[in-house]
N, CA, C and O atoms as a Tinker XYZ file with bonds, in Angstrom:
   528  protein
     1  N      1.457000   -6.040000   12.554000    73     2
     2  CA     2.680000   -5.554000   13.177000    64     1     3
     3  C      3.649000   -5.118000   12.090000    63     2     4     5
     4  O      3.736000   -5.692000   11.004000    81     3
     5  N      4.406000   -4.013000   12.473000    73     3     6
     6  CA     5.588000   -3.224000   11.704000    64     5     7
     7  C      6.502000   -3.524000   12.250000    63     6     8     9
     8  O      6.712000   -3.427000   13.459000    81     7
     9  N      7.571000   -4.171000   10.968000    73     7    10
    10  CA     9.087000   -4.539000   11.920000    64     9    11
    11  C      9.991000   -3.158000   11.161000    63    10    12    13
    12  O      9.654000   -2.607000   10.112000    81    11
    13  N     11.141000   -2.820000   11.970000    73    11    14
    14  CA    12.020000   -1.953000   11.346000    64    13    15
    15  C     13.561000   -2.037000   11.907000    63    14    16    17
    16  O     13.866000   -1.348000   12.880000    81    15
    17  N     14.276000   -2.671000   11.441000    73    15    18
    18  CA    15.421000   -2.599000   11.167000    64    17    19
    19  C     16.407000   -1.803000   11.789000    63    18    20    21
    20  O     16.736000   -1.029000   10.890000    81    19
    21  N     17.145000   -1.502000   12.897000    73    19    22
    22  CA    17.488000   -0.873000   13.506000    64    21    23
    23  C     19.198000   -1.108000   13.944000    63    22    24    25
    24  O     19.361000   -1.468000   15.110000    81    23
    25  N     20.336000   -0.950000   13.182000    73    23    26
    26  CA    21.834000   -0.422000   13.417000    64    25    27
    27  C     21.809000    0.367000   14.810000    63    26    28    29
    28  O     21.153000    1.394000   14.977000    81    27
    29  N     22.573000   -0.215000   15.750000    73    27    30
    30  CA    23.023000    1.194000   16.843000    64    29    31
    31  C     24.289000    1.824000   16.454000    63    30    32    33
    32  O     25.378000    1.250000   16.439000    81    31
    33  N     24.093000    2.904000   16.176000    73    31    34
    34  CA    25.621000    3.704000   15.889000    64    33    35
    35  C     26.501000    4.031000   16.974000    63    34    36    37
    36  O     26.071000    3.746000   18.092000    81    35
    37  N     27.687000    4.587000   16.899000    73    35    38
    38  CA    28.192000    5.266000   17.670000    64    37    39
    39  C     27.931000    6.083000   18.114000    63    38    40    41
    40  O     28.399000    6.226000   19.243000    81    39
    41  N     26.836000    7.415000   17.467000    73    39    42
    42  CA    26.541000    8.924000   17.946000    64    41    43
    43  C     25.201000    8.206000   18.835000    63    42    44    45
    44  O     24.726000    9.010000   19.638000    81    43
    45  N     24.654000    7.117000   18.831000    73    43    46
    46  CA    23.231000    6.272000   19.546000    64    45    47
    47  C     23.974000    6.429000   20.924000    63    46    48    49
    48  O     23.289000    7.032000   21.751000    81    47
    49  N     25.055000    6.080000   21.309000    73    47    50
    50  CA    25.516000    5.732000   22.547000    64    49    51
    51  C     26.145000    6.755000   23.401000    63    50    52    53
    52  O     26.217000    7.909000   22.980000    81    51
    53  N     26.601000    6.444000   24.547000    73    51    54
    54  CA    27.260000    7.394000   25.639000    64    53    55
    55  C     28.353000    6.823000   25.591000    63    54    56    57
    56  O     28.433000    5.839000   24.856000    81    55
    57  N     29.628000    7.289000   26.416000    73    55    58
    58  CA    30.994000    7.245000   26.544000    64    57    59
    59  C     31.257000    5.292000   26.771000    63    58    60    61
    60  O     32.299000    4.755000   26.396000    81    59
    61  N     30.248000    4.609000   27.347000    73    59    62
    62  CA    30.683000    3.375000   27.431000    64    61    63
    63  C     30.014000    2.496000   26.810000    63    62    64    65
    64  O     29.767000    1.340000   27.154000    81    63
    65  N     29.617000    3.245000   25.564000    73    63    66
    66  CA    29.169000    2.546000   24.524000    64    65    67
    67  C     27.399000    1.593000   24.256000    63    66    68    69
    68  O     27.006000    0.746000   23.455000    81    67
    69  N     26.873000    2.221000   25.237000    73    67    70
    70  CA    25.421000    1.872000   25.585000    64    69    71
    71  C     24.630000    2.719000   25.147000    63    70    72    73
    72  O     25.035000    3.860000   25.369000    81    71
    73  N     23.623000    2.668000   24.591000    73    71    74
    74  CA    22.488000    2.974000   24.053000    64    73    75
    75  C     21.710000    4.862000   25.311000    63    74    76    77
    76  O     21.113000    4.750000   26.381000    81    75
    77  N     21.951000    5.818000   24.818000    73    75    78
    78  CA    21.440000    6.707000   25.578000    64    77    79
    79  C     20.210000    6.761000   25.404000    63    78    80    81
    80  O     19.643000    6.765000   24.312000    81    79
    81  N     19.456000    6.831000   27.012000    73    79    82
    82  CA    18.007000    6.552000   27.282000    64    81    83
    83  C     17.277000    7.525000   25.982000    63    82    84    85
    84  O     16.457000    6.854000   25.355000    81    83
    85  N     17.412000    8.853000   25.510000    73    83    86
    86  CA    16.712000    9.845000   24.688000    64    85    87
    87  C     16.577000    8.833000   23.233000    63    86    88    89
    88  O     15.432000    8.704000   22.798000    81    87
    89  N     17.937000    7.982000   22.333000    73    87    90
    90  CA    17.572000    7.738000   21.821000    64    89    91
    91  C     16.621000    6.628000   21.376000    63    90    92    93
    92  O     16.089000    6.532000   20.270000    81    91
    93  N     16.464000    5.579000   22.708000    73    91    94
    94  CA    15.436000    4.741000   22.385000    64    93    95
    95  C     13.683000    5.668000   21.472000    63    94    96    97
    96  O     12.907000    5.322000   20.582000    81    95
    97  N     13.790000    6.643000   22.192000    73    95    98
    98  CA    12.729000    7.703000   21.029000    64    97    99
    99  C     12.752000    7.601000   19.778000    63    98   100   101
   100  O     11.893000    7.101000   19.051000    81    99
   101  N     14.164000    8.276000   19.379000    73    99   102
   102  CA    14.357000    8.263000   18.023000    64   101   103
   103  C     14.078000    6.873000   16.968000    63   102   104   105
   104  O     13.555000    6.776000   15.858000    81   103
   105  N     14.706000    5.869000   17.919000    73   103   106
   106  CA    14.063000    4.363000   17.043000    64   105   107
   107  C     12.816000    4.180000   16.980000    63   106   108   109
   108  O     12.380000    3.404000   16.130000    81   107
   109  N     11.974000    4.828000   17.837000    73   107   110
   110  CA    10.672000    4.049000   17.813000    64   109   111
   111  C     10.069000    5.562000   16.986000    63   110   112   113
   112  O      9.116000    5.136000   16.335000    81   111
   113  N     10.164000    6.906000   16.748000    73   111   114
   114  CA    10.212000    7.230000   15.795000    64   113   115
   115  C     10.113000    7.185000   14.609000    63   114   116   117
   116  O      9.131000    7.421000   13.906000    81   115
   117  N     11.629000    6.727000   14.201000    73   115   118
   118  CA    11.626000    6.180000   12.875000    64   117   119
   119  C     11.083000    5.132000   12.602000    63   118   120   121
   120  O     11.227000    4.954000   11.393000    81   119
   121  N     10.448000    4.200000   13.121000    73   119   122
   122  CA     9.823000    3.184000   12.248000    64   121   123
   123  C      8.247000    3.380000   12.594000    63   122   124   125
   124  O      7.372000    2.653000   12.123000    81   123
   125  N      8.056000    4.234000   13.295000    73   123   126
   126  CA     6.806000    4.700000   12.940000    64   125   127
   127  C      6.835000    5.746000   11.682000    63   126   128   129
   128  O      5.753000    5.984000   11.147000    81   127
   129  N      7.900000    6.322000   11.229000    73   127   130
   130  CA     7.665000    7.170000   10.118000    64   129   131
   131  C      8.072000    6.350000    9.310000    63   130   132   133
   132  O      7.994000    6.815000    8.172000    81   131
   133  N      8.533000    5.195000    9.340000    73   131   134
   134  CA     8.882000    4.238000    8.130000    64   133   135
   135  C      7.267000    3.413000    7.855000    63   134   136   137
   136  O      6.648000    3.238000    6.805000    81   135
   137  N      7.002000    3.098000    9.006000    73   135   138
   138  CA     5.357000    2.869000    8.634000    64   137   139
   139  C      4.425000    3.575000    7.619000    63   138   140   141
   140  O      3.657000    3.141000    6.760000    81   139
   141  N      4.660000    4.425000    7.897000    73   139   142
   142  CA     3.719000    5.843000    7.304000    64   141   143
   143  C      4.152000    5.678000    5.752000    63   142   144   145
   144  O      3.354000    5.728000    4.816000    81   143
   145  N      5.855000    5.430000    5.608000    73   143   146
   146  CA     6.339000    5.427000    4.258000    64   145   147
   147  C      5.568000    4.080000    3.371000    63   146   148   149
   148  O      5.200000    4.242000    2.208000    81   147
   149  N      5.435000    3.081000    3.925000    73   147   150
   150  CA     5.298000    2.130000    3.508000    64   149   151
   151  C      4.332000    1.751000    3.292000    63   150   152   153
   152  O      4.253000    0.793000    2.523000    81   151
   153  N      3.120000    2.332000    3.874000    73   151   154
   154  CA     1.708000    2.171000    3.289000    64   153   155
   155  C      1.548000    3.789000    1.926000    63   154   156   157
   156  O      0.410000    4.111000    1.585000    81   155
   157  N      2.382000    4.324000    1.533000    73   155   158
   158  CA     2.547000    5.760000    1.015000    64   157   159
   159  C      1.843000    6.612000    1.363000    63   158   160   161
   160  O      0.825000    6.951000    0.759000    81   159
   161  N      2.236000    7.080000    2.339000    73   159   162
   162  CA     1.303000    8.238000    3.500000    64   161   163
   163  C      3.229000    9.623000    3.411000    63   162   164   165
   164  O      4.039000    9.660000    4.338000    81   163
   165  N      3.343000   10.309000    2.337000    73   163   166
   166  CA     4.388000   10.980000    2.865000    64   165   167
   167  C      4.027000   12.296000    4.051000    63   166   168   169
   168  O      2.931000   12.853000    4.099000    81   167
   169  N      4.865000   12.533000    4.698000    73   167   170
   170  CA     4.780000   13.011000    5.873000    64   169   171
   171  C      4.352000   14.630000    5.092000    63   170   172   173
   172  O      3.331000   15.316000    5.034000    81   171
   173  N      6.039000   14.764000    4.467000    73   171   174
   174  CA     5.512000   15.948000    3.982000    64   173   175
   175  C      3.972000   16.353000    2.658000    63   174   176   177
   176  O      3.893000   17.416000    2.041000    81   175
   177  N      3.437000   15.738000    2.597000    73   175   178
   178  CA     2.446000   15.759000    1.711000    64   177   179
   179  C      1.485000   16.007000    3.221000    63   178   180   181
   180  O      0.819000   17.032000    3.073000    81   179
   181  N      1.289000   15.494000    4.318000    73   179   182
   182  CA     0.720000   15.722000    5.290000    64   181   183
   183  C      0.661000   17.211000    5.588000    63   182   184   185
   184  O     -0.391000   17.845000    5.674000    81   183
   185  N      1.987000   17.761000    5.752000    73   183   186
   186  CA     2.194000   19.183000    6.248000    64   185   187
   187  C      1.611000   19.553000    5.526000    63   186   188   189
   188  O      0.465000   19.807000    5.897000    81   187
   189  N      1.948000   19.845000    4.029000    73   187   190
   190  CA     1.595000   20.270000    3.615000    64   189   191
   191  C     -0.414000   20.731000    3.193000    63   190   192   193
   192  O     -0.977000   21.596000    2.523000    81   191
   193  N     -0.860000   19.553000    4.059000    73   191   194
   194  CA    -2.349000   19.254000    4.263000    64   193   195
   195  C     -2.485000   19.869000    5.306000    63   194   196   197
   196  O     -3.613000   19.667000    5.756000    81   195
   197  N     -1.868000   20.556000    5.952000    73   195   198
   198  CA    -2.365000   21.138000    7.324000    64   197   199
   199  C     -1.833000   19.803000    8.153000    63   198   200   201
   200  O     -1.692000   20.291000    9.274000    81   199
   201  N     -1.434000   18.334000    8.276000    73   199   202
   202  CA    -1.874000   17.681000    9.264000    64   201   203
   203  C     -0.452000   17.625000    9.483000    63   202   204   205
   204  O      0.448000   17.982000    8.723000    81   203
   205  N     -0.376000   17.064000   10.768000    73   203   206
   206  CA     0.832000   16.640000   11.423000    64   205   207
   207  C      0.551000   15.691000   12.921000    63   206   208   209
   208  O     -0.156000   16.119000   13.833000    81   207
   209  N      1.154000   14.532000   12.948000    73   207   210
   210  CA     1.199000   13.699000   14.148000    64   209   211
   211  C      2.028000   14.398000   14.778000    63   210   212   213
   212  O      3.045000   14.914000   14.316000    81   211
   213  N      1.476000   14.465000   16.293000    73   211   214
   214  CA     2.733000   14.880000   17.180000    64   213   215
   215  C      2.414000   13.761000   18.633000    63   214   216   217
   216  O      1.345000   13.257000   18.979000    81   215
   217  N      3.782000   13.639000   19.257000    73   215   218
   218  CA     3.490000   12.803000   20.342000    64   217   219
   219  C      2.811000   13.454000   21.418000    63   218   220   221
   220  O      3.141000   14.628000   21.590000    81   219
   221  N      1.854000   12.935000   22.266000    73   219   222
   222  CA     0.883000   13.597000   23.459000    64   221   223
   223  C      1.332000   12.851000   25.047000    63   222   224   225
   224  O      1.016000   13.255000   26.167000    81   223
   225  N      2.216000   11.572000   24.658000    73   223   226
   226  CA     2.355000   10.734000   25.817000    64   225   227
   227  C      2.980000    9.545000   25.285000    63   226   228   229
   228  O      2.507000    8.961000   24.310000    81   227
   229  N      4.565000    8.964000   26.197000    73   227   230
   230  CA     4.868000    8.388000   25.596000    64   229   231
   231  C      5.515000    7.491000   27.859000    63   230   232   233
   232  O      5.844000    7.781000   29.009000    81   231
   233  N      5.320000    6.731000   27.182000    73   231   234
   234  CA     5.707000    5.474000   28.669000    64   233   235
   235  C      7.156000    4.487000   28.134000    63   234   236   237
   236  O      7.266000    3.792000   27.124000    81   235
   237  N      7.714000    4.635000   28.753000    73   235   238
   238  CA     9.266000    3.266000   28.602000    64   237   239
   239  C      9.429000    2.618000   29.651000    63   238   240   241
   240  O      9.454000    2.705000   30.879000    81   239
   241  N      9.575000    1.664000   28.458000    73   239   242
   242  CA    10.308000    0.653000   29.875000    64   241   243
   243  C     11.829000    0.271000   29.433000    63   242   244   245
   244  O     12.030000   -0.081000   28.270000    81   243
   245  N     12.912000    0.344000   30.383000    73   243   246
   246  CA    14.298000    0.257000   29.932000    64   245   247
   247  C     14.347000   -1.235000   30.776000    63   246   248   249
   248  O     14.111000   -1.512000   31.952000    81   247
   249  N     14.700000   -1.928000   29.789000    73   247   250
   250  CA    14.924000   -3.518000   30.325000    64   249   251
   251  C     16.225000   -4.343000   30.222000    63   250   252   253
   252  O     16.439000   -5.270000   31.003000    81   251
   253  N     17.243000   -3.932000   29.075000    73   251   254
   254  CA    18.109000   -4.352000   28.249000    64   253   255
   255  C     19.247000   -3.506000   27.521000    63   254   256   257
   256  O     19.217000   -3.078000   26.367000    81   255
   257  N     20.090000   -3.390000   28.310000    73   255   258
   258  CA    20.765000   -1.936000   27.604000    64   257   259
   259  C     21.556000   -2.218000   26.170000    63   258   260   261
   260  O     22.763000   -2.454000   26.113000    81   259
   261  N     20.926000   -2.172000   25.356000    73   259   262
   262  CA    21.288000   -1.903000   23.891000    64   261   263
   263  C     22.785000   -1.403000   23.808000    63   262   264   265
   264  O     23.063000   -0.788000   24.837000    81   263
   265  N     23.846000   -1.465000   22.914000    73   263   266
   266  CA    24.937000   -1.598000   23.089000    64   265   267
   267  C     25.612000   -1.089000   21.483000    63   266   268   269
   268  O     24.981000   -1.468000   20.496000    81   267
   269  N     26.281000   -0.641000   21.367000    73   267   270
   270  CA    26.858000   -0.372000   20.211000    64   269   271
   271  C     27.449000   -1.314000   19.015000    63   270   272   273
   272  O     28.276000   -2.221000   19.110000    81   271
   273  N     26.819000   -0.854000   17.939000    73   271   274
   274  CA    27.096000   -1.800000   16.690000    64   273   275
   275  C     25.794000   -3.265000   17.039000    63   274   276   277
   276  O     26.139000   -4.368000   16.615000    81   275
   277  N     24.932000   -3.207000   17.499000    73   275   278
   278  CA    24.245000   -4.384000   17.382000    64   277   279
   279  C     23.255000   -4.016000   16.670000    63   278   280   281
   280  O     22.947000   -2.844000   16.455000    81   279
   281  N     22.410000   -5.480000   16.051000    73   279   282
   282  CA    21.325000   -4.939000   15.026000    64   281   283
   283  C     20.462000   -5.714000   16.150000    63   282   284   285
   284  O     20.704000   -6.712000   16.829000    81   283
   285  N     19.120000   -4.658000   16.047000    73   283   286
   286  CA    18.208000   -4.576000   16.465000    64   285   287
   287  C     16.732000   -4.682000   15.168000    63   286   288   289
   288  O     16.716000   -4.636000   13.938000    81   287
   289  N     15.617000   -4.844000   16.251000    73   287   290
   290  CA    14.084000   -4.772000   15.453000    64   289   291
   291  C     13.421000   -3.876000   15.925000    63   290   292   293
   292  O     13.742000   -3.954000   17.111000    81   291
   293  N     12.775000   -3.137000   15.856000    73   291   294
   294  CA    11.514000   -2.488000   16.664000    64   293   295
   295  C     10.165000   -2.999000   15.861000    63   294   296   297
   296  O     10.034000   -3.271000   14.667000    81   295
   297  N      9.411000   -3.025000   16.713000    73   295   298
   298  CA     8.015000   -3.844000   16.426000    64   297   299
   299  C      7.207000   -3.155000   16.977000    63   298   300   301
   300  O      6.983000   -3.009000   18.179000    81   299
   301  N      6.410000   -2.388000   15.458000    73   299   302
   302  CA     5.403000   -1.593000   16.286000    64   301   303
   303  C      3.859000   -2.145000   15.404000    63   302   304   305
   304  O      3.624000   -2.631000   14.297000    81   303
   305  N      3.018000   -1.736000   16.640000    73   303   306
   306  CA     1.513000   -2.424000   16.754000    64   305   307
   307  C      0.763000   -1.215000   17.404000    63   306   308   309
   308  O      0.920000   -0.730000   18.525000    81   307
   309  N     -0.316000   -0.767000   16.141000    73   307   310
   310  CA    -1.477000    0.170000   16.822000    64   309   311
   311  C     -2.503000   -0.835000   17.898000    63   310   312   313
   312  O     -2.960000   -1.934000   17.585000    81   311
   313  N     -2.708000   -0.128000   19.217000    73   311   314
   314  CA    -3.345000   -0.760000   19.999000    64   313   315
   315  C     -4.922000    0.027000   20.019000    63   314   316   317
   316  O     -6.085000   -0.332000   19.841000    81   315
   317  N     -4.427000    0.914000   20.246000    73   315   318
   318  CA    -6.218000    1.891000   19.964000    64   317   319
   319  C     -5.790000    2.880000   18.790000    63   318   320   321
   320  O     -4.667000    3.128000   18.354000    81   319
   321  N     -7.280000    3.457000   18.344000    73   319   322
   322  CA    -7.219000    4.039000   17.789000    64   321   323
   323  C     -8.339000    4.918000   18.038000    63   322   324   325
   324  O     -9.415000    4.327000   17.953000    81   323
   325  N     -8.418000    6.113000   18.311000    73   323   326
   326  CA    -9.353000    6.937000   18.449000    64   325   327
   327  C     -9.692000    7.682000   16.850000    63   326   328   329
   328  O     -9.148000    7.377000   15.788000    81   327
   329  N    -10.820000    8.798000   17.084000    73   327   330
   330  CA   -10.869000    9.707000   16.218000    64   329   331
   331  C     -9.748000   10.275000   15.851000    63   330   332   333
   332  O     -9.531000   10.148000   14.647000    81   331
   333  N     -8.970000   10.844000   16.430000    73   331   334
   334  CA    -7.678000   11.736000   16.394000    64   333   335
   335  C     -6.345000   11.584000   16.967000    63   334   336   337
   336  O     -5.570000   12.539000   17.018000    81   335
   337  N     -5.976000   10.147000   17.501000    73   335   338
   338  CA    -5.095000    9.671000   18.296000    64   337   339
   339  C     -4.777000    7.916000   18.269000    63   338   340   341
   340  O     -5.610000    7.052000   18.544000    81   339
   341  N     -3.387000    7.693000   17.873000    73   339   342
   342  CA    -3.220000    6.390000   18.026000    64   341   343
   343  C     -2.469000    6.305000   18.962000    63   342   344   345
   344  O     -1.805000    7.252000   19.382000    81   343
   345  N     -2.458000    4.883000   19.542000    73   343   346
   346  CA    -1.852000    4.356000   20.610000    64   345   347
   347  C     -1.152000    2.809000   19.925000    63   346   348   349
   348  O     -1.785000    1.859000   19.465000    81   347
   349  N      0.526000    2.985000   20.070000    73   347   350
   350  CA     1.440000    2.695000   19.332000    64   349   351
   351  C      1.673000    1.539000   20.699000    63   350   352   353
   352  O      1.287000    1.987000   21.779000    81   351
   353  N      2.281000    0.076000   20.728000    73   351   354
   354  CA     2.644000   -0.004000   21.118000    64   353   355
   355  C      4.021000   -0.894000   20.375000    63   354   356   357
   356  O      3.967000   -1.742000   19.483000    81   355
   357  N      5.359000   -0.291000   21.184000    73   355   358
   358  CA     6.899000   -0.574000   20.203000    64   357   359
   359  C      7.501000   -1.457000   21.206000    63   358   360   361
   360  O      7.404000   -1.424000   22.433000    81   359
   361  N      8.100000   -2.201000   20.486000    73   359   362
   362  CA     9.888000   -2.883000   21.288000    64   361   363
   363  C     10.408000   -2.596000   20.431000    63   362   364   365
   364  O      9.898000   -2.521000   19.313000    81   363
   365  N     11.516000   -2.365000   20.690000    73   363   366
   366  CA    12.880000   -2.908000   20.412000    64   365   367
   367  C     13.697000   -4.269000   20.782000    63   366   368   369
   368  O     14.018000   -4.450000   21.957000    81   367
   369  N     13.989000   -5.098000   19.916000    73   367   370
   370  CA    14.264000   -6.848000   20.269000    64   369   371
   371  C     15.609000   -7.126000   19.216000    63   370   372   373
   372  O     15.957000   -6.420000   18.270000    81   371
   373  N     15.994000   -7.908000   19.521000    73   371   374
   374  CA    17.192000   -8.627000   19.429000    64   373   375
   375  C     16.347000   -9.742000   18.510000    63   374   376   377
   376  O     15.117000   -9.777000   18.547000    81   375
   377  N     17.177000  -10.690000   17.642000    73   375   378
   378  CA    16.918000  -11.343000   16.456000    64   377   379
   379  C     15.953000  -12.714000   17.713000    63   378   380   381
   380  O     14.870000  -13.246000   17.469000    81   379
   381  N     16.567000  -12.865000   18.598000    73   379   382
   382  CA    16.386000  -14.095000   19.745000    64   381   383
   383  C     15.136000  -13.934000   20.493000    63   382   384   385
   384  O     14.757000  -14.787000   21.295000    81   383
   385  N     14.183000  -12.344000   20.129000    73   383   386
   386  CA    13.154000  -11.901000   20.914000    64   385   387
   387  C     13.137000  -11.012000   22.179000    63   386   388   389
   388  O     12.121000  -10.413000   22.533000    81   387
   389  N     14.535000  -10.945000   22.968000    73   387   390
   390  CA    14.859000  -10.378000   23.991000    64   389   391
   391  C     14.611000   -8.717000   23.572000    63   390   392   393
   392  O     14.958000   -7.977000   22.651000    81   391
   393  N     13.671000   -8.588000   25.019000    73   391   394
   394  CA    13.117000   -6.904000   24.306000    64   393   395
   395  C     14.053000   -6.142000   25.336000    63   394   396   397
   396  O     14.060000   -6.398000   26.540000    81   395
   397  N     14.810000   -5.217000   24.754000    73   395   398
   398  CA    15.683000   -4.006000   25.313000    64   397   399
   399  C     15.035000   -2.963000   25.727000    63   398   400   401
   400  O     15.590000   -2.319000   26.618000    81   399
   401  N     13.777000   -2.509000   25.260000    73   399   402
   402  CA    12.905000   -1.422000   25.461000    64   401   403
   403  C     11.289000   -1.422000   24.694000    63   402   404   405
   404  O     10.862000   -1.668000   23.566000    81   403
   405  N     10.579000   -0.908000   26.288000    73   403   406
   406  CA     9.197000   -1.103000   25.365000    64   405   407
   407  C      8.112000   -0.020000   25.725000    63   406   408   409
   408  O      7.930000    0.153000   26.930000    81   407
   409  N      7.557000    0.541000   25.072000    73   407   410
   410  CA     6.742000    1.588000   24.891000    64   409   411
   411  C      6.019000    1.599000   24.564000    63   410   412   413
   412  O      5.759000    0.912000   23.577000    81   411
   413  N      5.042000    2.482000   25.215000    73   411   414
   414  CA     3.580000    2.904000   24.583000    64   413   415
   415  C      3.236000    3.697000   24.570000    63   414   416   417
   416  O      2.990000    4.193000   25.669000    81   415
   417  N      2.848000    4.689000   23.027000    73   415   418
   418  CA     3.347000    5.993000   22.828000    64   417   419
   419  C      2.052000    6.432000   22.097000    63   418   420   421
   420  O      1.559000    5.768000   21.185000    81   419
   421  N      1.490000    7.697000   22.600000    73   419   422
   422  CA     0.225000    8.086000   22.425000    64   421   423
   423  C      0.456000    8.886000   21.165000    63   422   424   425
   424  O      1.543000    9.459000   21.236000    81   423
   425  N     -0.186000    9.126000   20.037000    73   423   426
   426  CA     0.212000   10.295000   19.563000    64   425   427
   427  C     -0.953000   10.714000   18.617000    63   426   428   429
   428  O     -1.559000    9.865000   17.963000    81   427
   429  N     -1.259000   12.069000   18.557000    73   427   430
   430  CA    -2.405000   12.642000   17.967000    64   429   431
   431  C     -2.355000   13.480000   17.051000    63   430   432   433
   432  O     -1.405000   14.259000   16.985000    81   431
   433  N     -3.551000   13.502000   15.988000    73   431   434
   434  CA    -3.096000   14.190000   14.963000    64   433   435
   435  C     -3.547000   15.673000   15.355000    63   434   436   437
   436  O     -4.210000   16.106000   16.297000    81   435
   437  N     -2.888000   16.316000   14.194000    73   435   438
   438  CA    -3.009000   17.679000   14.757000    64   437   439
   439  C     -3.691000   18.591000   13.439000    63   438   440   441
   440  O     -3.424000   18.089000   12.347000    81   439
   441  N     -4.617000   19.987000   13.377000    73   439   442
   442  CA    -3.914000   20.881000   12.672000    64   441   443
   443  C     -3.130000   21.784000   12.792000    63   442   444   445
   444  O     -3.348000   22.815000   13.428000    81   443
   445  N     -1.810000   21.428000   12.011000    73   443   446
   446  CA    -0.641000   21.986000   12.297000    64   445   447
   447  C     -0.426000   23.687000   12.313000    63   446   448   449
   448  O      0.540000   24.343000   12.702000    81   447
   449  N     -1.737000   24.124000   11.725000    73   447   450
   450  CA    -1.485000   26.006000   11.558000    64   449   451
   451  C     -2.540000   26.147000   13.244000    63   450   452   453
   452  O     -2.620000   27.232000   13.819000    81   451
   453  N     -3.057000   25.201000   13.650000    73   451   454
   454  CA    -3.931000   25.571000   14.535000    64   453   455
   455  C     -3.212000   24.805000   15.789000    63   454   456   457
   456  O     -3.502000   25.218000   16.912000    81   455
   457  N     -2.324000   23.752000   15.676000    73   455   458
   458  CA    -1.944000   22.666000   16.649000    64   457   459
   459  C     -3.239000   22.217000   17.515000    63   458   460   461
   460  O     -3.134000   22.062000   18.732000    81   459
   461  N     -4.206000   22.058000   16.978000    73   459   462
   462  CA    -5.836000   21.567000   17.639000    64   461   463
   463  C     -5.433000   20.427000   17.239000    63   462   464   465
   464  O     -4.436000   20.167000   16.565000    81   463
   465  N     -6.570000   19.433000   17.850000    73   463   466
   466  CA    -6.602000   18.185000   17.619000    64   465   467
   467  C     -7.460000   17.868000   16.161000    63   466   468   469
   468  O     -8.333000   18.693000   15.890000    81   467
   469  N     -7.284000   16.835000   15.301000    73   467   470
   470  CA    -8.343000   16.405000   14.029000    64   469   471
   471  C     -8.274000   15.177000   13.571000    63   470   472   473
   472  O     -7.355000   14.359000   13.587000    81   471
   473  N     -9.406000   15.134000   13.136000    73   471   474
   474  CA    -9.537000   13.419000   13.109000    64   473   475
   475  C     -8.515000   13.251000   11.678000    63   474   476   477
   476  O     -8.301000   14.095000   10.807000    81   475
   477  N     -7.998000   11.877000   11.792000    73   475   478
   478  CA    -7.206000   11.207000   11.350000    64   477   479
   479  C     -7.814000   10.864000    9.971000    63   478   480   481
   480  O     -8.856000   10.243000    9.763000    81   479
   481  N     -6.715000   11.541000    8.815000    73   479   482
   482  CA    -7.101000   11.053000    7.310000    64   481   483
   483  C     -8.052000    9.934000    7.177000    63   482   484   485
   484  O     -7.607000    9.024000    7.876000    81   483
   485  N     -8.861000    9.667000    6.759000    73   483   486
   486  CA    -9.633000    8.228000    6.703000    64   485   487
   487  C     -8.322000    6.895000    5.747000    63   486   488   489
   488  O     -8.351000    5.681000    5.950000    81   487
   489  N     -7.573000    7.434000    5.012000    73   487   490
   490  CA    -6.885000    6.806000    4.036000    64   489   491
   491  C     -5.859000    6.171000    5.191000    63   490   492   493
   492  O     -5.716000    4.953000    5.093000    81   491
   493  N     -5.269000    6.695000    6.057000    73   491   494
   494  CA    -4.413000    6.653000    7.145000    64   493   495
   495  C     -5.360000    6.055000    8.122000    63   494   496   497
   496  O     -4.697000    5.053000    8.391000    81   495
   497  N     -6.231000    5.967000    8.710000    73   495   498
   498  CA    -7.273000    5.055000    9.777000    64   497   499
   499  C     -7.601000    4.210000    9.354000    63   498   500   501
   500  O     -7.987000    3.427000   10.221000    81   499
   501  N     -7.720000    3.739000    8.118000    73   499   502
   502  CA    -8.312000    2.238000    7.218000    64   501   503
   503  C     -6.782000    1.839000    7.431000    63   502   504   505
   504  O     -6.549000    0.810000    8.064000    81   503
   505  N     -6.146000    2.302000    7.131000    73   503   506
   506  CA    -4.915000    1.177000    7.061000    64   505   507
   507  C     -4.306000    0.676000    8.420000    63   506   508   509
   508  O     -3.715000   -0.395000    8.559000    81   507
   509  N     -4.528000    1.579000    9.373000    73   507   510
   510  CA    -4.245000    0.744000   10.889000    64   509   511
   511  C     -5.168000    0.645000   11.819000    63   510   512   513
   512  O     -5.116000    0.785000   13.041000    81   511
   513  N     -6.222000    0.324000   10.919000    73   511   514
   514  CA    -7.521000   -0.710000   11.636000    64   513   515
   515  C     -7.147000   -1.431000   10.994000    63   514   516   517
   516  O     -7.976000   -2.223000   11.441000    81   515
   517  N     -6.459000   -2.201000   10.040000    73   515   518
   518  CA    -6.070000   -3.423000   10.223000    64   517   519
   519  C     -5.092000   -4.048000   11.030000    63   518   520   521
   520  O     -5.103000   -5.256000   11.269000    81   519
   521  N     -4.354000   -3.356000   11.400000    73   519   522
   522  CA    -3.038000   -3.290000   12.400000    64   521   523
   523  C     -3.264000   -3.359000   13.617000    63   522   524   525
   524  O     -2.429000   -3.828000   14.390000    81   523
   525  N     -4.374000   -2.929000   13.987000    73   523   526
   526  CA    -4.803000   -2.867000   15.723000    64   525   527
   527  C     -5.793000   -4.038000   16.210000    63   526   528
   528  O     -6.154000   -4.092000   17.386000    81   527
């Protein structure tokens, strides 16, 4: 499991200071691209390979409305892994475990001059077959 660190800002929220449904995305996002950083997988070194993850399917569940200025976790865990597609599953939690939002977010690799589907770097699939 990947933990990531998560500030809600002010621009995160709507007029009464709650968490807008679009950006629960963006968190679970970024610590999937903080993942990527942290085993040294840079994204752009990817593009530049032709490859690119893009999302194919993504499910929420809104449980906990996240609130401005609180620190948060997101906790993400590969659940499958295909040839060309992982299956992410994220919360977002409070230090106490209480999950605010939870997802399971499909996403497949691509070639990016072709947007076809392709199997997944082997350097990048060894490292979250241990994770799944």
């Amino acid at each position: 499991m990947f933990l990531w660190p998560i500030s809600v800002y002010y621009e995160d929220t709507d007029a009464g200071g709650v968490v807008y449904h679009s950006n629960y995305l963006k968190f679970f996002e970024r610590a999937r691209t903080e993942w990527l950083k942290s085993i040294g997988i840079s994204q752009t070194s990817l593009l530049k390979d032709d490859i690119a993850f893009v999302v194919k399917r993504a499910e929420l569940d809104f449980r906990i409305a996240a609130r401005f200025e609180q620190e948060l976790t997101v906790e993400s865990q590969v659940i499958e892994m295909r040839k060309t597609s992982l299956t992410f599953r994220q919360r977002l939690v409070d230090s106490e475990g209480n999950c605010y939002c939870a997802a399971d977010v499909l996403v497949v690799c691509v070639a990016l001059s072709r947007m076809r589907p392709k199997a997944i770097p082997l350097t990048i699939a060894e490292e979250f077959k241990g994770g799944s």
